[in-house]
C-alpha positions, 0 to 999 in steps of 0.5 A: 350090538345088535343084529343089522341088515347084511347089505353088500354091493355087488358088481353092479349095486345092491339088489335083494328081494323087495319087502323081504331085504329091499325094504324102505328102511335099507334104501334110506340107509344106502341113501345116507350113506351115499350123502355121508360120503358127498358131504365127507368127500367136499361134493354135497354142492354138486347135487345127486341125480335119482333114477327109477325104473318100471319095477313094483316101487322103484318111483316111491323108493326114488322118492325115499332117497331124495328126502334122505338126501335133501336132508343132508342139504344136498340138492337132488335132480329125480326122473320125472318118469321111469326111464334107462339106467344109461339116461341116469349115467348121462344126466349126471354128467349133462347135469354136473352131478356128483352121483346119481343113484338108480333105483333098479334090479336090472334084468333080475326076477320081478321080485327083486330091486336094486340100487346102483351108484352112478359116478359124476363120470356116468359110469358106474361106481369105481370099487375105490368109492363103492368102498367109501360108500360102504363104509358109511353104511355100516356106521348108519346101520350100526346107529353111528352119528354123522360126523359133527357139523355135516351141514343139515338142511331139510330144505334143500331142493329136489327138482323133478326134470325131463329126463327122456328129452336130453337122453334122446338128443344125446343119442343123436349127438353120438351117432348119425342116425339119418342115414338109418332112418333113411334105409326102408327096413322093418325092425322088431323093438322088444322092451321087454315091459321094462323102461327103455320102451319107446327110445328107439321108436323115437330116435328113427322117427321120421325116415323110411325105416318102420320100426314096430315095438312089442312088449312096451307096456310098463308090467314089473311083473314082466308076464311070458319071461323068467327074468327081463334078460334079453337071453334067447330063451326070454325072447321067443316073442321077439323071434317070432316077431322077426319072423312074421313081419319079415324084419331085417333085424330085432332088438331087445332091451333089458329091463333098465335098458342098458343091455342089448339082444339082438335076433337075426333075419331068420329070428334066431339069437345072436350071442352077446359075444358074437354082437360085441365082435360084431361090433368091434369089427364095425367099429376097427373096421368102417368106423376106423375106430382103433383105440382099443377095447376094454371088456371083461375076462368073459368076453371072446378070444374073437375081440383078441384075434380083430384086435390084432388083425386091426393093430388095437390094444386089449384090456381085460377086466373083472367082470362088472362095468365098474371095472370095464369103464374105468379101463375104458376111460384110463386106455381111451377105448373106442369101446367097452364091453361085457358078456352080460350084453352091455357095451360102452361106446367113446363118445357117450358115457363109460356105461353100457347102454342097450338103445345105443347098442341096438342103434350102432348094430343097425348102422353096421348093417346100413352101412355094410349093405349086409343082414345079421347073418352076413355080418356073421358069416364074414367074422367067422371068415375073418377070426374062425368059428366060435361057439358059446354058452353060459349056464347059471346054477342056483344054489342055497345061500348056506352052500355059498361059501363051499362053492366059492371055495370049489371055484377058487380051488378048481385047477383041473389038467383038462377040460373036454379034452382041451389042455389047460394051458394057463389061468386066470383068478382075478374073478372067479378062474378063468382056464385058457385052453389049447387052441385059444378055447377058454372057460371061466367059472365064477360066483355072481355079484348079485344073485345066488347063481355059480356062473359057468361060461365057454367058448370053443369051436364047435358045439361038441367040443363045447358041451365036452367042456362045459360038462367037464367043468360042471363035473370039477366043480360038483354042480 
């Protein structure tokens, strides 16, 4: 046998870098794959819904899987321009699909592409299918046949449709927008150059609310940032924005739109945990919205303590929505979440979504009367301060495997002087520490990066924590 393309879906997809392992020979590959599977699992009449984003390609990669597709004499329902990754979760529900596939890399560097799985509930690939998927790839990579009498028929139809319209009218559905649009604040949109540019402009249109976006033209070189993140240090335009204009709030979308970075009043950046705690308490508290919160093993002990004070249940996951969103649906959540910034709210598909985020943080303002550093000041009031970091460390592909193992064997006393009093090792290790702090270290899912997370008090007892975990796990 001779050697193939080593190509394995992460927590959210397979990215890699385009021409050098995201070439149009691998996409066409993932494509049959993902055929072989609707045709072997009974679902090739449904059709399959095909996304793109703004990155180099992605229109002409989009293009590729619906002729591979077709081909399987499946039909196929493709953008008719770059829009959100959560516009492709709800098209394959609006449109009864079987799958959709996203051509996107998500918030990674620009020289990178992606290909999510979408499932016919719009949330992302269950691990169960992921390994179907898989499955079939390594048979079409390995030059193996498809199953005797898999119907082929080249013929089979791709209709190109309006994809921005249905999501916007969806987005309306879900939440109450007038009074929002009714409030005259001024708010900072960040696109970022990615393809969530004009959602949020186009859902308060209208009202007393003036909405200015920044960074709306479509660039898959994303100029001015490391990777289109809405993370602090890539939203320094935006903070400045907040600043100069006087907003009340800004809101950032990542490159496929499906997360949110929210800076405050002052133009400082709020953490993806403080805004999903932010959220929950809006959501338990003046949405009255008790039926639990489903998030990652990275998410803040704060959703514990208001899922208590509220009388809500909690589900945590391993990180990645394919996990979140399924919990949210099994537990029928009010909501889901995960620290990367992406959250998923009932109503709506189980899939994060960064415009409707960004909209929910506005009501909860609206109907608070409070800015973003009112909000915060009364959730430390309620659950304690809390004070968070997360710190990537790249590495060489050839020192993936002893660093994974120096994850999976980590199993320190201590750290920053905090106890350890129990761990998780679900994905990665998570380490519960005295006084409800914690701190997780794990590999990522889609780039060479260990990921270092913790959350404790105060910034000193934080960076005491961090530097003790570095220092176990040698990096």
């Amino acid at each position: 046998m001779t050697d193939r393309p080593q190509i394995k879906f992460g927590t959210d997809g397979w990215r890699a870098i385009i021409a050098d392992d995201f070439t149009f020979a691998n996409v066409r590959a993932c494509a049959e794959a993902v055929a072989r599977n609707l045709v072997t699992t009974g679902r090739s009449d449904q059709g399959l819904v095909v996304g793109f984003d703004t990155r180099f390609g992605s229109a002409r990669f989009a293009k590729a899987v619906a002729e591979v597709v077709n081909g399987y004499g499946i039909a196929t329902h493709t953008f008719d321009v770059a829009a959100p990754t959560p516009a492709c979760s709800f098209a394959v529900v609006d449109r009864k699909a079987a799958n959709g596939i996203m051509i996107t890399a998500s918030h990674n560097p620009p020289e990178w592409n992606g290909f999510k799985v979408k499932s016919s509930s719009g949330g992302s690939a269950t691990p169960g299918e992921v390994a179907q998927i898989e499955a079939h790839l390594a048979d079409v990579l390995d030059g193996v046949a498809a199953n005797p009498g898999s119907p082929l028929n080249p013929s089979a139809t791709n209709i190109v449709f309006d994809v921005i319209g249905p999501y916007i009218e969806q987005l309306h559905r879900v939440i109450d927008v007038a009074p929002i649009k009714s409030q005259p604040l001024k708010v900072v949109v960040d696109a970022m150059h990615g393809c969530g540019a004009g959602i949020i402009p186009k859902v308060l249109a209208g009202g007393a609310i003036e909405v200015t976006e920044i960074r709306s033209d479509p660039n898959p070189n994303f100029p001015g940032m490391d990777q289109p993140e809405p993370i602090a240090h890539n939203l320094r335009p935006l903070s400045k924005a907040v600043r100069e204009t006087g907003a009340a709030v800004g809101i950032a979308l990542d490159g496929d739109a499906d997360r949110v970075g929210i800076i405050d009043e002052n133009g400082h950046y709020l953490t993806t945990l403080q805004v999903f705690s932010l959220l929950t308490d809006h959501f338990m508290g003046r949405r009255d919205q008790k039926g639990g919160v489903a998030c990652t093993i990275t998410m803040s002990s704060m959703v514990d303590k208001l899922s208590a004070h509220y009388g809500a249940p909690v589900y945590r996951t391993p990180v990645g929505f394919k996990f979140v969103g399924p919990a949210m649906v099994e537990n029928d959540c009010s909501m889901g979440g995960e620290e990367s910034g992406g959250y998923a709210f009932r109503g709506h598909v189980p899939e994060r979504d960064g415009a409707l985020s960004g909209l929910l943080f506005l009501q909860a303002m609206v109907m608070s009367g409070r800015k973003p550093t009112e909000l915060l000041r009364e959730l430390h009031e309620l659950v304690g301060p809390h004070t968070f970091q997360r710190i990537d460390v790249s590495y060489d592909e050839s020192q993936r495997s002893y660093l994974a193992e120096k994850v999976a064997s980590a199993s320190p006393d201590s750290l920053g002087g905090l106890a350890v009093e129990s761990d998780d090792r679900r994905d990665g290790v998570r380490f519960n520490l005295a006084g409800g702090s914690w701190a997780v270290a794990r590999m990522s899912g889609t780039e060479p990066l260990v990921r270092i997370y913790a959350e404790t008090p105060d910034e000193t007892s934080l960076e005491a924590v961090l530097n003790d975990l570095r220092s176990t796990l040698g990096v």
